[in-house]
C-alpha positions as CSV (number, residue, x, y, z in Angstrom):
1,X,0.0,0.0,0.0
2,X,1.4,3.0,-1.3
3,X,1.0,6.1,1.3
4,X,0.9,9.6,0.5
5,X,1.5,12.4,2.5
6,X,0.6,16.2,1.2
7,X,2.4,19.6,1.8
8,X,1.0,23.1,0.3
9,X,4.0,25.5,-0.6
10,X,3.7,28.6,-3.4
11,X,4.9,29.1,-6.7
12,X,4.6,31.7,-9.3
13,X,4.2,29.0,-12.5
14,X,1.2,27.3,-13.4
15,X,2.4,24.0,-13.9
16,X,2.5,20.2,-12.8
17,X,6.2,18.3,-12.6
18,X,6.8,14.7,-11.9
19,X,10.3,14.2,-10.0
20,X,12.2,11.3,-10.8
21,X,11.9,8.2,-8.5
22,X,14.5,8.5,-5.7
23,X,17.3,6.0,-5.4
24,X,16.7,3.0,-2.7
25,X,17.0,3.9,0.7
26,X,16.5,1.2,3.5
27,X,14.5,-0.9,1.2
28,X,12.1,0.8,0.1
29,X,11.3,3.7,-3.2
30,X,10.3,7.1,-2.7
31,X,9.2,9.9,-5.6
32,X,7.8,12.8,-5.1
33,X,4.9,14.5,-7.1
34,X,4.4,18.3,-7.3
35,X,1.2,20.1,-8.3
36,X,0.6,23.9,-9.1
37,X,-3.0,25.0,-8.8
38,X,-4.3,28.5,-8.9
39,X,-6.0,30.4,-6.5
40,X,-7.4,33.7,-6.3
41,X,-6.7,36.0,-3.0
42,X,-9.4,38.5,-1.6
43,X,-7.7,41.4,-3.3
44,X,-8.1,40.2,-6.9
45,X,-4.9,39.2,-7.5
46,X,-3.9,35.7,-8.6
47,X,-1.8,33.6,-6.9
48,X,-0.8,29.9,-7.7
49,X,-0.7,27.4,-4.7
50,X,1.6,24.0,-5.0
51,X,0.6,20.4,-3.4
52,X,3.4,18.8,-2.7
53,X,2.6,14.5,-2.4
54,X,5.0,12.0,-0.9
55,X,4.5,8.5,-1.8
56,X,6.4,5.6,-0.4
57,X,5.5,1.7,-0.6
58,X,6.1,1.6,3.0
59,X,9.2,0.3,4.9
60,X,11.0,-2.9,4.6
61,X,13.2,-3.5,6.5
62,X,14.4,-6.8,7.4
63,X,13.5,-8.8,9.8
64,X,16.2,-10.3,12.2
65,X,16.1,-13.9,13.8
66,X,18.9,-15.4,16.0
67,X,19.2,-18.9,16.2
68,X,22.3,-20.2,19.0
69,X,23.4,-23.8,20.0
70,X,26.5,-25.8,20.3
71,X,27.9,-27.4,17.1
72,X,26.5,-30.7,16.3
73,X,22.6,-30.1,18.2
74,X,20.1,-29.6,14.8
75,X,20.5,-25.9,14.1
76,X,20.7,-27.4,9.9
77,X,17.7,-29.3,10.2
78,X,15.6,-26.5,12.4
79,X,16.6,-24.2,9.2
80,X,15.3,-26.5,7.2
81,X,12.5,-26.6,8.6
82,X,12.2,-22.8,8.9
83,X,12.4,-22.5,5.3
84,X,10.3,-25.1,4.3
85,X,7.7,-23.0,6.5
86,X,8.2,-20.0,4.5
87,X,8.0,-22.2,1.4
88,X,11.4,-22.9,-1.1
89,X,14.3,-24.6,-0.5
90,X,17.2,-23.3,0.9
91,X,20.5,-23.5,-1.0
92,X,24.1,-21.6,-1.5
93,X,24.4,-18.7,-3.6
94,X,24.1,-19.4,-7.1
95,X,27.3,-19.0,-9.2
96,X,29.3,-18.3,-5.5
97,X,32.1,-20.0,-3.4
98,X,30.9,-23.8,-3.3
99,X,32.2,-24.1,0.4
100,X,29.7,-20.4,1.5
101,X,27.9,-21.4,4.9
102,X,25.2,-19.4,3.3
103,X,21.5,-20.8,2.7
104,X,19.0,-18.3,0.1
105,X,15.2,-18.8,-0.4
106,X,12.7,-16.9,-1.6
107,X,11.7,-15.2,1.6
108,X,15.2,-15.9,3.8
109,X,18.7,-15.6,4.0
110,X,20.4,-17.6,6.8
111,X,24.1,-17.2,7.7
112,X,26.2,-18.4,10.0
113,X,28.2,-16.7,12.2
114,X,31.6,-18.6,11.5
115,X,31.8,-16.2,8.8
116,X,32.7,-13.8,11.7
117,X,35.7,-15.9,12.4
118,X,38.7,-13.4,13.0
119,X,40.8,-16.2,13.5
120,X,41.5,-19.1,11.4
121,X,42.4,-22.8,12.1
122,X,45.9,-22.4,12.6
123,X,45.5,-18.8,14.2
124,X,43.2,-20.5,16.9
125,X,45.4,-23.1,17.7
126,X,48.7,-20.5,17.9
127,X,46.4,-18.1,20.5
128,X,45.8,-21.3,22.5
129,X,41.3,-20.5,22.2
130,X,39.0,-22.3,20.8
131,X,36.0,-20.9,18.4
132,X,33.6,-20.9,21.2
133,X,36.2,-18.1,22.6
134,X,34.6,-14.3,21.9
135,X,38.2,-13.5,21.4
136,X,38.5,-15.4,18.1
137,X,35.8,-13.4,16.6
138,X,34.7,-10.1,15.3
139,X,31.5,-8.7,17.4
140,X,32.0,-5.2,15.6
141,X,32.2,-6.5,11.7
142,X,29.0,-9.1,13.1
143,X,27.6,-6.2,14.6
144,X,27.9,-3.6,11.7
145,X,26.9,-6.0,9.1
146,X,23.2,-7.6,10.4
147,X,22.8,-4.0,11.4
148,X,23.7,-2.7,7.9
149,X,21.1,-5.8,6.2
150,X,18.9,-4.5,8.8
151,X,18.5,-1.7,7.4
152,X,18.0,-2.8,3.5
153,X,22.2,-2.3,2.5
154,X,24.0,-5.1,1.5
155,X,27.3,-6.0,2.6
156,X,30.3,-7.9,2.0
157,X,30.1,-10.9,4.4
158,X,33.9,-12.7,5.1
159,X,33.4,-16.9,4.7
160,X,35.4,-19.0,6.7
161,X,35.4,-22.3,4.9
162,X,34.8,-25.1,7.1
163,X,36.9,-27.4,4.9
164,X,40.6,-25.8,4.9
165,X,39.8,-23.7,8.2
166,X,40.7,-20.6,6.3
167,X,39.2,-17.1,5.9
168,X,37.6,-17.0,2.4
169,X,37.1,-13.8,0.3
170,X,33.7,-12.4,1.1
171,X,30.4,-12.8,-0.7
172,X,27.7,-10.3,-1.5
173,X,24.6,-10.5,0.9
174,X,21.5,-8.6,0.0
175,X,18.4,-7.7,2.5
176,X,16.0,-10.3,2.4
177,X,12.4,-10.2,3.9
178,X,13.9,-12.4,7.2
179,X,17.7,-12.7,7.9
180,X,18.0,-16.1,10.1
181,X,21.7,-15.4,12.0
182,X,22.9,-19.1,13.6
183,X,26.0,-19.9,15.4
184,X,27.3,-19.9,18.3
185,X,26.9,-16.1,19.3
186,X,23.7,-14.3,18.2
187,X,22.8,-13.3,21.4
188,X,26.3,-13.1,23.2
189,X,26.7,-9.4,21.8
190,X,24.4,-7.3,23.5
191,X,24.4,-4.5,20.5
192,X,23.7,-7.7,17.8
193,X,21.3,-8.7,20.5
194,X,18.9,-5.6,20.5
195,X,18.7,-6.1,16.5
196,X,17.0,-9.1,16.8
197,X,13.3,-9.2,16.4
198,X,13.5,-13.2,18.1
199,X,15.3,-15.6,19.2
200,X,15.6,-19.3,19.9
201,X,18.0,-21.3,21.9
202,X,18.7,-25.0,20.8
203,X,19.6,-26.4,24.8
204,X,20.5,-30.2,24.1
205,X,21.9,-32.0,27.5
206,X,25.2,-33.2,28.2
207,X,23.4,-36.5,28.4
208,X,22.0,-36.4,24.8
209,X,24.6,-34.5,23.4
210,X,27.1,-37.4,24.5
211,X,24.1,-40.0,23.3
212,X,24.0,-38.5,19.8
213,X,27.6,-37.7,19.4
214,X,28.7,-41.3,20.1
215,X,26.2,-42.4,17.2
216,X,27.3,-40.1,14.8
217,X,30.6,-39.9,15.4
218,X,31.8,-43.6,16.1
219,X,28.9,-45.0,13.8
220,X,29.8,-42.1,10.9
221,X,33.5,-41.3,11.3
222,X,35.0,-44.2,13.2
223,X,36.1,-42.0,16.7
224,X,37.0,-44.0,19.9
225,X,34.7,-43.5,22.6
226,X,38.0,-41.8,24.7
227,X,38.6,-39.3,22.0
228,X,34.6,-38.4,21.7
229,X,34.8,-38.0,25.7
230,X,38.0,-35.3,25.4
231,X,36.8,-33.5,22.2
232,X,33.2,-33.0,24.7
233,X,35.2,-32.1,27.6
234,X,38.2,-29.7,26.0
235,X,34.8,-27.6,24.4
236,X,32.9,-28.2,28.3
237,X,34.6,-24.7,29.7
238,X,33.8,-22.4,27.1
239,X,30.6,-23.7,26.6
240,X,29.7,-22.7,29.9
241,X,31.4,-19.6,30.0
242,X,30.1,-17.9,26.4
243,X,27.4,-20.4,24.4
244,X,25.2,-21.5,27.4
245,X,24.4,-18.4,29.2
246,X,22.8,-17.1,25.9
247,X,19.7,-19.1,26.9
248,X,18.2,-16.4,29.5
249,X,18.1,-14.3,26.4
250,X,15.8,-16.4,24.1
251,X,12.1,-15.9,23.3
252,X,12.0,-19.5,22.9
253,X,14.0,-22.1,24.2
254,X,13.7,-26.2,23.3
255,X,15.3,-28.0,25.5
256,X,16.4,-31.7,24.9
257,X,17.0,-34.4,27.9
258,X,16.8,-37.9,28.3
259,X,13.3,-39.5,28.6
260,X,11.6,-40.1,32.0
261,X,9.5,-43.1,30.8
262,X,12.3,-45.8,30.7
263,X,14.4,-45.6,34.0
264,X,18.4,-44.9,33.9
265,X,18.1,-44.7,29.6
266,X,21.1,-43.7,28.1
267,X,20.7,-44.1,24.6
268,X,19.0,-40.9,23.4
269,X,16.9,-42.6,21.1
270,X,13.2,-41.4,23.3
271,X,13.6,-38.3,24.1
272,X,11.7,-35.7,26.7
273,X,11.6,-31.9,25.1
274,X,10.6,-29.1,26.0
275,X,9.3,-25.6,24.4
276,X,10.1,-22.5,26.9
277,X,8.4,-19.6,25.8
278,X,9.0,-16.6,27.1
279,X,5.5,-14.1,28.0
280,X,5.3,-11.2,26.8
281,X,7.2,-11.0,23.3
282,X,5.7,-8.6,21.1
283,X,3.9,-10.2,18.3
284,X,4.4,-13.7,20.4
285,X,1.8,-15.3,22.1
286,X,3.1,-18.8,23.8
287,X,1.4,-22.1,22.9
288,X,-0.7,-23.7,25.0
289,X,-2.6,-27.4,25.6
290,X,-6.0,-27.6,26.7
291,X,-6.5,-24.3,28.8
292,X,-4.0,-21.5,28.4
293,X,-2.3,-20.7,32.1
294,X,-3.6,-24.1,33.6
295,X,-1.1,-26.8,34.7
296,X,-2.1,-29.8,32.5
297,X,-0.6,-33.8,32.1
298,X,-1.8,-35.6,29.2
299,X,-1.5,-39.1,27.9
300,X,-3.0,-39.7,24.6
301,X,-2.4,-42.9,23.5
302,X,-4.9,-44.7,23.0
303,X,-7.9,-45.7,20.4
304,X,-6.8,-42.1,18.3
305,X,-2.8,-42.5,18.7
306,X,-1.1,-45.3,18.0
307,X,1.7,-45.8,20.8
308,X,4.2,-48.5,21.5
309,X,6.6,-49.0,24.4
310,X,6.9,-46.5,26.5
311,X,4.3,-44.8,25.0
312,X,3.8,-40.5,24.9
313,X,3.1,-38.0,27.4
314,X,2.4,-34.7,27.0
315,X,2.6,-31.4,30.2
316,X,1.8,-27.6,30.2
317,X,2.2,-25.1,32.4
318,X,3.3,-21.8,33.5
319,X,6.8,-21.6,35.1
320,X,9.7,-19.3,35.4
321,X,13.0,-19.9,33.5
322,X,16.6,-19.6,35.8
323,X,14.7,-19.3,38.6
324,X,16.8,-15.8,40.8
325,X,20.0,-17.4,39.8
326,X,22.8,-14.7,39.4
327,X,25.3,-15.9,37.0
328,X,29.1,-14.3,38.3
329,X,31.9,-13.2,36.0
330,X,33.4,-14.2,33.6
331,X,32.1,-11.3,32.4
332,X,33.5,-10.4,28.6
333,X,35.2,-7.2,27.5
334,X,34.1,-6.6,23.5
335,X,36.5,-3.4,22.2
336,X,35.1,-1.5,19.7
337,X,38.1,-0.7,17.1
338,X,36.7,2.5,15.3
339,X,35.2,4.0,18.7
340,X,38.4,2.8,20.5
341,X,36.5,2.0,23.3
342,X,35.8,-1.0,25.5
343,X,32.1,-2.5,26.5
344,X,31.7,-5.1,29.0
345,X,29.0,-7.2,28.0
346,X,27.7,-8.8,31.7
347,X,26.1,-12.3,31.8
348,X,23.2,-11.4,34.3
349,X,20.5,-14.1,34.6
350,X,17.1,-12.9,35.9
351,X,13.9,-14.5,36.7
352,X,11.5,-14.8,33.5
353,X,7.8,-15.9,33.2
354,X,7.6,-18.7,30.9
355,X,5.2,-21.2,29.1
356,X,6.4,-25.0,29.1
357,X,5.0,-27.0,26.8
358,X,6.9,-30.1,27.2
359,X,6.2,-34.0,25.3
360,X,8.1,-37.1,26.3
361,X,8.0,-40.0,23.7
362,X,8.0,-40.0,20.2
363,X,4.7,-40.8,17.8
364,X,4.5,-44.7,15.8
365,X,2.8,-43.2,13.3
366,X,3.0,-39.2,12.0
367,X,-0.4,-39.1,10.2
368,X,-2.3,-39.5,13.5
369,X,-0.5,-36.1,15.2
370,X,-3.1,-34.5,13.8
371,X,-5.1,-35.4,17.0
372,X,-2.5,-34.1,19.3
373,X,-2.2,-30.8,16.9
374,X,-6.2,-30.3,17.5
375,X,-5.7,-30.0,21.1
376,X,-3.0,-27.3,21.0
377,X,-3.9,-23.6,20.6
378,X,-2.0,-20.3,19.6
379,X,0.0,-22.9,16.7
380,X,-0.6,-19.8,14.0
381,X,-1.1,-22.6,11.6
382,X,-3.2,-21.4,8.4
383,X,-5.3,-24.5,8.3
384,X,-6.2,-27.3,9.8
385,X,-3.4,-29.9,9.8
386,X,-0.5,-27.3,8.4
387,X,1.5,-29.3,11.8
388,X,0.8,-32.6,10.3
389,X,1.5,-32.2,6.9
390,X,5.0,-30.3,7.5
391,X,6.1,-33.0,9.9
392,X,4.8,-35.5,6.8
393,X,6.6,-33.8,4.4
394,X,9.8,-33.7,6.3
395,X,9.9,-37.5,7.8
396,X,13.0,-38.4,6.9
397,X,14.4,-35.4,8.6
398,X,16.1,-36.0,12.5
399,X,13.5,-36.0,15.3
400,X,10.4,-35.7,12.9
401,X,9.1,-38.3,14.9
402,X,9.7,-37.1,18.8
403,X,9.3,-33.1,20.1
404,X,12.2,-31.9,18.7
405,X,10.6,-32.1,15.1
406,X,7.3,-30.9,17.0
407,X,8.5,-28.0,18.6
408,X,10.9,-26.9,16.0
409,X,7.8,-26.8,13.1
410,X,5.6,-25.0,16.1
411,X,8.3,-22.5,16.3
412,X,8.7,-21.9,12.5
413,X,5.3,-21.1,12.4
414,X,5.0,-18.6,14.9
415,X,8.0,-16.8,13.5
416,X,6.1,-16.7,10.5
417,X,3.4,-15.4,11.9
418,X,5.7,-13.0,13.8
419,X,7.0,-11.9,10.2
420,X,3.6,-11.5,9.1
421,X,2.6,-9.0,12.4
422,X,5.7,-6.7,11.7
423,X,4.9,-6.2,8.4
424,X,1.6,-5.3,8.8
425,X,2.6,-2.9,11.7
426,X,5.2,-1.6,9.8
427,X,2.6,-0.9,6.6
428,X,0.1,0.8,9.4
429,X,2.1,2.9,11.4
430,X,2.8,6.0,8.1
431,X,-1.4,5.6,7.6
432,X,-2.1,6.0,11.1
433,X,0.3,8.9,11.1
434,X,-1.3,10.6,8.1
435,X,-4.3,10.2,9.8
436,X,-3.1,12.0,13.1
C-alpha cells in the first residue's frame, strides 16, 4: 500500500512536474509529485498554490532472527525446517564460493556466524582459544553487518570455509524479507542482541549431546569412545562460559534431555523436550494445551494414537525460567576498534515468566499427530493440519518423529506469523500517522 502524504507550498508557474523516482533507501522507493493549482486571494490578484505529495511503498526493512546452540545439536535441520515454513528450499548462492555457509530462499537468508571468524584454524590453535572463545571473533564486523542488512544495505560478508579452516574472500549479501543469524553467538553481543526481532535457543543436554555424538561420530567417522569423551570435555569450559548463558536471552527455548518413561536410559533414542516460551514478546503469544495458564498432564495414546513401548506423554504449564540465579563473572570485555572503546557485556540471569510445553516419547505413526495438533492452541497454523502435513513432508528429517521435530515446526510457524505481524505494523504505522 502505497501512502501519500501532502504539503501546500507557493509558486509563481502554473504547472505540474513529476520528479524522478529516488534512489533506494532502506529498502524501500520514494518519488515525489508536485502540483501547481491556482487560487485567487481576496484582493483580486492571482496567486498559484503548490501540493506537494509524498508516496512511499512503506518500509521494509528486514526482519532479524537469531538462532544459538553448540555445534553438532540440529541448528541445519531446524533451518530447514524454517524455510520449508516459508516455502522454497534453501540453497548456496548461485554461481558463488561452493564451500559459502550461506543458505537463500525466496523469503530468507540464513548465515552463519563462522563467517565472523577473526581467527582461522591455525591462528586459533597459535592463540591457545578455541572458536567458542569471543576473542576469536569479530562482534564489531558481526555487529555492523546484520545491522547494515537491517537496514535494506548489502554488505560484503567474510566466509570461513569449514573445509581448509581458512578465511575466504567475502560474498555479496543482499536484504531479504527475514535474515536467520545461527551460530554460536547471536545473542552473546548485546548490541547484535537488540537487533534481533526473536530468538531461539537450541539447549540439548550433556546426556543427549554425548548419546548423539557417540552415534554419529563412532557410527559415521570411526572416533573412539575416549577421544569423543576429550573432544566434549576440551569444548565443556567455554561452553559454559560464552554459548550456554545465551539461553536467559531467548524468546523461545527447546530444551532436549533424556526420557523419563524408561528408567536410567542412556541411549538418546526417546527423548523428553521441551518448548520455553517466554510471556510477553511482542507479536508472540506462547502455545498452550487444553486451557492456556492451567497446569495440565496428558496421555494420549490410546484408540486415536497409535503408541508403542513407553508410549507419549504430554505437560503444560506456566513456570519461570533460571529461577533468581545470578550468574558471576566471567564477564566479557568486547573493544570496539573504530570507537576505541571498550564495553563489557555482563552475563546477568534474571527471573522470567515462561510457558512450558513439554512432550516425552515419540509418535509410531505421524499421520495421526493430527489429534495431538487439534488439542493445541495459539500454533498460528493457516489451516487445519498445516503441523501434520510439515512433519509428513519432512519424515526423513532427524527428530520428525519425537518433540524436537514438533516443537521446531511449532516454532517456525510462529516466526512466521511473527514476520507477518511486523509487516503489517510496519505498513500501518505511516497511515495512522497521516491520519493524526
Amino acid at each position: 500500500m502505497a501512502i501519500c502524504t501532502v504539503y501546500t507550498t507557493q509558486s509563481l508557474n502554473s504547472t505540474c512536474s513529476v520528479s524522478k523516482p529516488a534512489k533506494p533507501q532502506l529498502g524501500f522507493h520514494q518519488k515525489q509529485v508536485v502540483f501547481f493549482t491556482k487560487s485567487r486571494r481576496r484582493s483580486g490578484m492571482s496567486s498559484c498554490g503548490s501540493s506537494v505529495i509524498t508516496c512511499s511503498a512503506g518500509e521494509q526493512r528486514t526482519v532479524v532472527i537469531g538462532l544459538a546452540a553448540d555445534s553438532g545439536c540440529g541448528k541445519s535441520t531446524f533451518m530447514r525446517r524454517l524455510t520449508s515454513v516459508f516455502g522454497g528450499a534453501a540453497e548456496p548462492p548461485r554461481g558463488g564460493n561452493p564451500d559459502s555457509n550461506t543458505l537463500i530462499s525466496d523469503t530468507t537468508t540464513v548465515i552463519c556466524l563462522d563467517d565472523y571468524h577473526s581467527l582461522d584454524r591455525t591462528g586459533r590453535k597459535e592463540k591457545g582459544v578455541t572458536a567458542l572463545d569471543p576473542r576469536a571473533n569479530d562482534f564489531d564486523l558481526m555487529y555492523e553487518q546484520v545491522k547494515a542488512i537491517k537496514d535494506g544495505i548489502a554488505v560484503e560478508k567474510p566466509i570461513y570455509n569449514h573445509v581448509t579452516g581458512l578465511l575466504d574472500p567475502p560474498e555479496t549479501i543482499k536484504p531479504p524479507k527475514i535474515l536467520v543469524i545461527e551460530g554460536l553467538h547471536p545473542m552473546y553481543d548485546a548490541r547484535v542482541r537488540d537487533l534481533l526481532d526473536f530468538s531461539i535457543y537450541l539447549d540439548i543436554s550433556n546426556e543427549v549431546k554425548f548419546a548423539w555424538k557417540i552415534q554419529r561420530d563412532m557410527a559415521e567417522r570411526g572416533h573412539s569412545l575416549e577421544s569423543i569423551k576429550a573432544s566434549i570435555e576440551a569444548r565443556k569450559p567455554d561452553f559454559d562460559a560464552y554459548i550456554d548463558p545465551q539461553k536467559q536471552y531467548a524468546d523461545a527455548v527447546i530444551e532436549v534431555l533424556p526420557t523419563q518413561l524408561i528408567p536410567d536410559d542412556n541411549e538418546g533414542k526417546v527423548l523428553r523436550v521441551r518448548l520455553i516460551m517466554k510471556e510477553g514478546v511482542t507479536y508472540f503469544s506462547p502455545v498452550y494445551l487444553f486451557d492456556e495458564g492451567s497446569t495440565i498432564s496428558w496421555i494420549p495414546c490410546g484408540r486415536k494414537l497409535t503408541c508403542s513401548y513407553p508410549g507419549i506423554n504430554f505437560s503444560y504449564g506456566p513456570d519461570t525460567y533460571y529461577g533468581h540465579e545470578v550468574l558471576h563473572p566471567p564477564i566479557s570485555i568486547i573493544y570496539n576498534k573504530k570507537k576505541k572503546k571498550k564495553y563489557q557485556n555482563f552475563n546477568l540471569i534474571c527471573p522470567h515468566q515462561v510457558s512450558v510445553l513439554e512432550m516425552d516419547g515419540q509418535f509410531d505413526r505421524l499421520d495421526e499427530l493430527i489429534y495431538v495438533e487439534s488439542h493445541l492452541s495459539n500454533i498460528s497454523t493457516k489451516f487445519y493440519g498445516e503441523i501434520t502435513q510439515q512433519l509428513l513432508k519432512h519424515s526423513d528429517f532427524p527428530g520428525s518423529n519425537n518433540g524436537t521435530g514438533l516443537f521446531q515446526t511449532i516454532v517456525g510457524l510462529k516466526i512466521r506469523d511473527l514476520f507477518e505481524q511486523i509487516v503489517a505494523s510496519r505498513a500501518a504505522t505511516p497511515l495512522e500517522a497521516t491520519k493524526a
